[in-house]
C-alpha positions as CSV (number, residue, x, y, z in Angstrom):
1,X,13.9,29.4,34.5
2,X,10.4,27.0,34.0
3,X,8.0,28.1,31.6
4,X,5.4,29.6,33.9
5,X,8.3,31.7,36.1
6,X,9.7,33.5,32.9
7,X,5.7,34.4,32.2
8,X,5.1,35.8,36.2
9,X,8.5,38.0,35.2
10,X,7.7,38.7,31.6
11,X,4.3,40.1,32.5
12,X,4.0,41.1,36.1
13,X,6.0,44.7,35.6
14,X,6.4,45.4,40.2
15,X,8.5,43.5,42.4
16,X,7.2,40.6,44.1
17,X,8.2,38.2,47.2
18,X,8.7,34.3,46.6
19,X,5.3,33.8,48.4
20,X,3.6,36.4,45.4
21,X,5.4,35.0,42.9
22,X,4.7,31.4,43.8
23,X,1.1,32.1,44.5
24,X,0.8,33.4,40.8
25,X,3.2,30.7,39.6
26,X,-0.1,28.2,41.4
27,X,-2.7,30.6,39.5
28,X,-1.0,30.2,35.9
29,X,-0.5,26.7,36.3
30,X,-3.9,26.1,37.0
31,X,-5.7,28.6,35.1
32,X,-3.6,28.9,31.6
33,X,-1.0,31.9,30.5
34,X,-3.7,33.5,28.6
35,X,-6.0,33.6,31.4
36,X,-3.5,35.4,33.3
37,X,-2.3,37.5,30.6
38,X,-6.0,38.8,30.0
39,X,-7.4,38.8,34.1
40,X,-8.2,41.6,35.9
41,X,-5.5,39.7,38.7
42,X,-2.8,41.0,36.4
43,X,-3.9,44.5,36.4
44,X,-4.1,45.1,39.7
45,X,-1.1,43.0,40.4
46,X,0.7,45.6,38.3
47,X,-0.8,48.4,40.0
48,X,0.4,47.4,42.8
49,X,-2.3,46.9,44.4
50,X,-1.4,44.1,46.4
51,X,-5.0,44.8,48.7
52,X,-7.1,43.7,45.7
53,X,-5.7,40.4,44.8
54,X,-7.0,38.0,47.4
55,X,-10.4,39.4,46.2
56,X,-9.7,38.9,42.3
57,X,-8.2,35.3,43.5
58,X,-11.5,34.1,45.0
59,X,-13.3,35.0,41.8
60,X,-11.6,32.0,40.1
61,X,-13.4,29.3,41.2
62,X,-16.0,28.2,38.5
63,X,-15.2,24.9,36.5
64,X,-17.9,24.5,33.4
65,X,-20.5,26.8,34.7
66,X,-20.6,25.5,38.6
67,X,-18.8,26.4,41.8
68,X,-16.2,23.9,42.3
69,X,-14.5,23.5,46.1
70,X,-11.4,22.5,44.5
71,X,-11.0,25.4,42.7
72,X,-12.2,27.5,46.3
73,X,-9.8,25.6,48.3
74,X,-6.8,25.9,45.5
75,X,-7.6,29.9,45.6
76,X,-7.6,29.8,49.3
77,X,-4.0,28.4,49.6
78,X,-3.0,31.2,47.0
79,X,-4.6,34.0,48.7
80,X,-2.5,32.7,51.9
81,X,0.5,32.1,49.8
82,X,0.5,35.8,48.2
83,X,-0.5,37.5,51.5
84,X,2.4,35.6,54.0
């Protein structure tokens, strides 16, 4: 198992499809473990609230202070990945 798939089932305590567990896989690697291990995305991932993590996805698009469109369009894919 890679690195960043023992962290998605170390911390993420429901069950999730490939899709969800790729699209968090895509957040870690972008965003850092500790990131993850701290966001709000992981609380309401393990809440199951599977409604509420497009929305805490989109949030994750500033890169030193400023909207960046790669960061929108890489949260866009993962939204789509998570929700298929």
């Amino acid at each position: 198992m890679q690195h960043t798939e023992k962290v998605v089932s170390d911390l993420v305590k429901v069950i999730l499809t490939e899709s969800q567990s790729a699209a968090l896989i895509s957040f870690i690697n972008d965003r850092g473990v500790t990131i993850f291990k701290n966001s709000n995305l992981l609380k309401v991932v393990n809440k199951n609230d599977f409604k509420s993590v497009p929305n805490e996805l989109a949030k994750w698009t500033i890169e030193n202070g400023k909207h960046c469109p790669e960061l929108e369009l890489l949260r866009q894919k993962e939204i789509a990945l998570f929700t298929k």
